[in-house]
C-alpha positions as CSV (number, residue, x, y, z in Angstrom):
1,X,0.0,0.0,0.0
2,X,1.2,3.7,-0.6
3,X,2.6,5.6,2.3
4,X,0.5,8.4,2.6
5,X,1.3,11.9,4.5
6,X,-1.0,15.1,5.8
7,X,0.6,18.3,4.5
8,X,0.7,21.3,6.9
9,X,0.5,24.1,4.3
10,X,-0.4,23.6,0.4
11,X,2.4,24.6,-1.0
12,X,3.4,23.1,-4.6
13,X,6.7,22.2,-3.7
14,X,5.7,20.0,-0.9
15,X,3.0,17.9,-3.0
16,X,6.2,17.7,-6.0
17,X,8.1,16.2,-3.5
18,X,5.7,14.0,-2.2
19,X,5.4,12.4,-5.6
20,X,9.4,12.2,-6.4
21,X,9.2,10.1,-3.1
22,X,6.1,8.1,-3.9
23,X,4.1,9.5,-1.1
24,X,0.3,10.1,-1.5
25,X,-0.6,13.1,-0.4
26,X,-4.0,12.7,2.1
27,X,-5.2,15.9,3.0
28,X,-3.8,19.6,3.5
29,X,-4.4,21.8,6.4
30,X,-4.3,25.5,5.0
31,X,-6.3,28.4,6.3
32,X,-5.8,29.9,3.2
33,X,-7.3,27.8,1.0
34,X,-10.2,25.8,0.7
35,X,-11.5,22.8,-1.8
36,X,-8.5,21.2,-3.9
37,X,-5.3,22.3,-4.6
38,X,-3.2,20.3,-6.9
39,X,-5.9,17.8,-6.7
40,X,-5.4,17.4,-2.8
41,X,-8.3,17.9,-0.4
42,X,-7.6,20.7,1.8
43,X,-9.0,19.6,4.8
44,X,-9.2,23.0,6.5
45,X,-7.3,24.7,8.7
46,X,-5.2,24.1,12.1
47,X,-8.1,24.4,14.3
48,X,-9.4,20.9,12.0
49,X,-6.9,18.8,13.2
50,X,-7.6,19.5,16.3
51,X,-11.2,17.7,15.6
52,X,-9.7,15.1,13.1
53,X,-10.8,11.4,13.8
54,X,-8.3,8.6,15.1
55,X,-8.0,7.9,11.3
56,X,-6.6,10.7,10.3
57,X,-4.8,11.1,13.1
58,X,-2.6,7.9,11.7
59,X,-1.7,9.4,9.2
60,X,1.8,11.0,9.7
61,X,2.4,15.1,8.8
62,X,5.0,17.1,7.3
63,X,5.5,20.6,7.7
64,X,5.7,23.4,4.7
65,X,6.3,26.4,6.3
66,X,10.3,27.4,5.8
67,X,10.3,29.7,8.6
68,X,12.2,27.9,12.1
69,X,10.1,29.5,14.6
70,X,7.0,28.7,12.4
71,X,8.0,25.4,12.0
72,X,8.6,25.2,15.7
73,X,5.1,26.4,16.8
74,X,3.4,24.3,14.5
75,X,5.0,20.8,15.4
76,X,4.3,21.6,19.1
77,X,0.9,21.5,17.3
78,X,0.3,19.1,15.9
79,X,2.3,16.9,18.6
80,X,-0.4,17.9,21.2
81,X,-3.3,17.5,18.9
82,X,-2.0,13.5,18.4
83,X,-0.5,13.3,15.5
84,X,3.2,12.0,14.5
85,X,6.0,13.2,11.7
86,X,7.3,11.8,8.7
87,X,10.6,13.0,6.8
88,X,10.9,13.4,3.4
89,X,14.6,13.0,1.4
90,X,14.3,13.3,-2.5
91,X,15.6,10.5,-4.2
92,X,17.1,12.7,-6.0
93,X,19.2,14.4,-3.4
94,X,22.8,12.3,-2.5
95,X,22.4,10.6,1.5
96,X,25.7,9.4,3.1
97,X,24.4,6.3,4.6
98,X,26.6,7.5,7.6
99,X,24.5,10.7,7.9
100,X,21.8,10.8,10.9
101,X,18.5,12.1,9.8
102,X,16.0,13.3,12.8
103,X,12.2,13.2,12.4
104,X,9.9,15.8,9.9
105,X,13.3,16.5,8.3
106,X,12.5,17.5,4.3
107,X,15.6,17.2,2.0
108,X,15.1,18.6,-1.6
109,X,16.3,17.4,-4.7
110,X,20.1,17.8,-5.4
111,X,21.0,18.3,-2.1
112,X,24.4,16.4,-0.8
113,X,24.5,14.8,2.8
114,X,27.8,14.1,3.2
115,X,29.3,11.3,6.3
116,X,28.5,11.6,9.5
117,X,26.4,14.6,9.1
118,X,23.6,15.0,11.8
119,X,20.2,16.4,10.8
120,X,18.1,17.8,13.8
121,X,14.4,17.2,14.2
122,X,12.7,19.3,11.4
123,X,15.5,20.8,9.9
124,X,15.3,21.8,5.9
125,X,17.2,21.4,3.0
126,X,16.7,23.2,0.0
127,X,17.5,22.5,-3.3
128,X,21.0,22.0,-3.6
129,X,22.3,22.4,0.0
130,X,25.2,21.1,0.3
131,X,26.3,20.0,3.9
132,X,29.4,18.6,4.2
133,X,31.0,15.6,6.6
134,X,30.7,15.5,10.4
135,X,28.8,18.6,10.3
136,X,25.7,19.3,12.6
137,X,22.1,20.7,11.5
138,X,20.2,22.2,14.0
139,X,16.4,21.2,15.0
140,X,14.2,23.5,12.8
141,X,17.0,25.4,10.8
142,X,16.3,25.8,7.2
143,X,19.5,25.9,4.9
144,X,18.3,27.1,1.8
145,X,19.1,26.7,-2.3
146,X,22.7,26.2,-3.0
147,X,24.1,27.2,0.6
148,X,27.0,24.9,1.5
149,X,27.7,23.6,5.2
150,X,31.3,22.8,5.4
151,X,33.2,20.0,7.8
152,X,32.6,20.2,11.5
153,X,30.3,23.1,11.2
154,X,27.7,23.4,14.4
155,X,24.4,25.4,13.7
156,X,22.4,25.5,16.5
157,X,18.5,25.4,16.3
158,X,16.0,27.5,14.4
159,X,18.5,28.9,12.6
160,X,18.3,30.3,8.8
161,X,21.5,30.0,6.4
162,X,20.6,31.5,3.6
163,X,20.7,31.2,-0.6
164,X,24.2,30.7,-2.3
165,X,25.6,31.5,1.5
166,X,29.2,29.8,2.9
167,X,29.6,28.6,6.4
168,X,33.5,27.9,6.6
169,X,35.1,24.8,8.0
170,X,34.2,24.1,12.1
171,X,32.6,27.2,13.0
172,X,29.5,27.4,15.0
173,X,26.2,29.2,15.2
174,X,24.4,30.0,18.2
175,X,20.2,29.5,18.1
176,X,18.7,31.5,16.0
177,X,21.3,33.1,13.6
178,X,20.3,33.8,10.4
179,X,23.2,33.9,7.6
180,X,22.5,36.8,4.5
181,X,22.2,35.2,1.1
182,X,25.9,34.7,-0.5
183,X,27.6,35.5,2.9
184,X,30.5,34.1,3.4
185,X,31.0,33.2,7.1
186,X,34.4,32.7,8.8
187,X,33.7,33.4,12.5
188,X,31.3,32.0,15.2
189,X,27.9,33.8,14.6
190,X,26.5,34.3,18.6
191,X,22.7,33.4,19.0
192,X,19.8,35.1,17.5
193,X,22.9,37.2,15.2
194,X,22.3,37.8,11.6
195,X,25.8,38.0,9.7
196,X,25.8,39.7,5.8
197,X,28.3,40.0,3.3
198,X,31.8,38.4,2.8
199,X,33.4,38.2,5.2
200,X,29.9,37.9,7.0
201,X,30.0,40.7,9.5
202,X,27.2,41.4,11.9
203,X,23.7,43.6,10.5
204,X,23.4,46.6,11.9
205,X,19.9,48.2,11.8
206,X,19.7,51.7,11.4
């Protein structure tokens, strides 16, 4: 029988995923939307999985949202409203069988996991991430397209590297950091820190 999974937010991505990994998509939970979307039944929104039967409830969930803290708020969720987590990994993305992969984790397509690498609970890869050996992926951080995650690196959780971004060779980031798009980062980032540019220096808001 197909494996089937309850989307938390209809978002097209998600359900393309889905079918590269041969999952059937049961239901969506979306405030926004209501009816079919990509010829899934939305099945309404959070506040309807509260009052979803023990059927449903079976059914395992995977989160859309790319924002940490979003992701965060909504697995607490969904936890307490009974319902359990599946991850998704691409077959088209390349898994060291030595990697460590937690629960809800999503891995895109083209995405390298390199040995030893350690996936937290609900973390995100993007198309194309590349994280390399040994390194460590915070619960609930989202690396996004084409970032790169070198040796021995340590993000912490709910963090944000972002797009075409470089985090050097055993450096670590505290909870919460958030890495510019294309920065280049060669020093610890502290927690809740956003670093821009390269060399990734901190953002000062004016």
């Amino acid at each position: 029988m197909k494996a089937k999974v309850l989307l938390v937010g209809a978002f097209h991505e998600m359900i393309e995923l889905c079918q590269l990994c041969d999952v059937e998509v049961a239901g969506i939970f979306d405030a926004a939307m209501k009816g079919e979307y990509l010829g899934c039944e939305i099945l309404g929104d959070d506040r309807a999985a509260l009052r979803a039967g023990a059927a449903l409830k079976r059914v395992p969930v995977v989160l859309s949202p790319d924002a940490p803290a979003l992701r965060r708020k909504l697995a607490g969720y969904y936890r307490e409203a009974g319902f359990s987590f599946r991850s998704l990994v691409s077959p088209a993305a390349m898994v060291s069988k030595l990697a460590v992969i937690g629960q809800g984790v999503v891995v895109q397509s083209g995405c390298n996991v390199s040995a030893a690498v350690r996936l937290g609970d609900f973390a995100r890869l993007n198309t194309r991430a590349n994280v390399m050996h040994d390194a460590v992926v915070g619960d609930f951080t989202t690396v996004a397209p084409d970032a790169v995650v070198l040796g021995r690196v340590v993000i912490g959780p709910e963090c944000y590297i972002g797009a075409n971004s470089t985090v050097l060779p055993e450096k670590k980031l505290g909870r919460g950091a958030v890495v510019g798009a294309g920065a280049v980062v060669t020093k610890d980032v502290p927690r809740h820190t956003t670093v821009v540019g390269c060399p990734a220096r901190k953002l000062v808001r004016k």
